[in-house]
C-alpha positions in Angstrom: 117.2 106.4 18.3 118.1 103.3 16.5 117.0 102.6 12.6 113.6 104.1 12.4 112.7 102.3 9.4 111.3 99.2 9.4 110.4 98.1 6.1 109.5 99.6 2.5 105.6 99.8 2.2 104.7 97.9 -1.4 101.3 98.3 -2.9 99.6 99.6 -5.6 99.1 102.8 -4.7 102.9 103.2 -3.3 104.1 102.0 -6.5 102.0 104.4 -8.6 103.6 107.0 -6.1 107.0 105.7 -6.6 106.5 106.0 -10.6 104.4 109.1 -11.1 105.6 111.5 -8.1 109.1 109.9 -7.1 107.6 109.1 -3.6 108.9 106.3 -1.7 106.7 104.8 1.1 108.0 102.6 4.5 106.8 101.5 7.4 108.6 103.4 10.2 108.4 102.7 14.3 105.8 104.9 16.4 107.9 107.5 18.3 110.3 108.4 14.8 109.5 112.2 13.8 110.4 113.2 10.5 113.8 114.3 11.0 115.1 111.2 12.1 113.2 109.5 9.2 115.3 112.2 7.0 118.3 111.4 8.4 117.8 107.8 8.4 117.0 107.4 4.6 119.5 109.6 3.9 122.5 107.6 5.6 121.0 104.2 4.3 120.4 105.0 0.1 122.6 107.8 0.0 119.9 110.0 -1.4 118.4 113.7 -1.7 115.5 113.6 0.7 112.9 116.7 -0.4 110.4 116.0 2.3 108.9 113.5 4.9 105.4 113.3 5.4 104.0 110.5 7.6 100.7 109.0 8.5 99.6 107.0 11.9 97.6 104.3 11.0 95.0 103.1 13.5 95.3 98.9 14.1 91.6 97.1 13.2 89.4 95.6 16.0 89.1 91.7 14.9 85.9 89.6 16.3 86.3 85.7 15.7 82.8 83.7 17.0 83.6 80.2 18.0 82.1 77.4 20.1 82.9 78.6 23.3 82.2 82.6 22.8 83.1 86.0 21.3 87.4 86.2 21.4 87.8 89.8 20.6 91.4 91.7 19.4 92.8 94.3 18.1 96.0 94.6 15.5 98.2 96.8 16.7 98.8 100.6 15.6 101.4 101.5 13.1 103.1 104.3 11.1 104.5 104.9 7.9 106.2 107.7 6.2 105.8 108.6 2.6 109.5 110.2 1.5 109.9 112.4 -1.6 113.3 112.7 -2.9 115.2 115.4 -5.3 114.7 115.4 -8.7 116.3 112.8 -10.7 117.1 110.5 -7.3 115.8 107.3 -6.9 115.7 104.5 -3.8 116.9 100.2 -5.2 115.1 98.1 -2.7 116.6 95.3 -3.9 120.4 96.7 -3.9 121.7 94.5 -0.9 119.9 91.7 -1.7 121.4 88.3 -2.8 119.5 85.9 -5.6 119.2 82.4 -4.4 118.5 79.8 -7.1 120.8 80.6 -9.7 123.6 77.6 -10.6 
């Protein structure tokens, strides 16, 4: 399997996690398991990974009433892994990244 990882997952409650518990969460693809996630996190930060645990989140049914009717959806399904890494390790989001703007 190719990168399993498809984003970090930012909010409030994964930054409290990331501060308080040194827990990292991402957004992973549907058919990783934990060990590739392991292996994956491992290769890319060059980190300690203590254990994986993930979730599968269940996409929301959307309704939208217009003129002609009832159009009816669904977001899709997703998954996301929430990482806890050795003591005194710690995951830069921001390492590869370049700042545009600056003179």
């Amino acid at each position: 399997m190719k990168n399993p990882l498809l984003r970090p997952w930012l909010t409030e409650k994964s930054t409290g996690l990331t501060e308080k518990k040194g827990q990292y969460v991402f957004k992973v693809k549907l058919d990783a398991n934990k060990t590739v996630i392991k292996k994956a996190i491992e290769e890319k930060f060059g980190v300690v990974v203590k254990s994986v645990r993930t979730v599968n989140c269940l996409g929301k049914s959307k309704r939208q009433f217009t003129r002609k009717g009832v159009l009816q959806g669904k977001k899709s399904d997703w998954k996301k892994a929430i990482v806890t890494l050795a003591k005194d390790q710690s995951i830069d989001y921001y390492s590869g990244s370049t700042q545009k703007g600056e003179g």
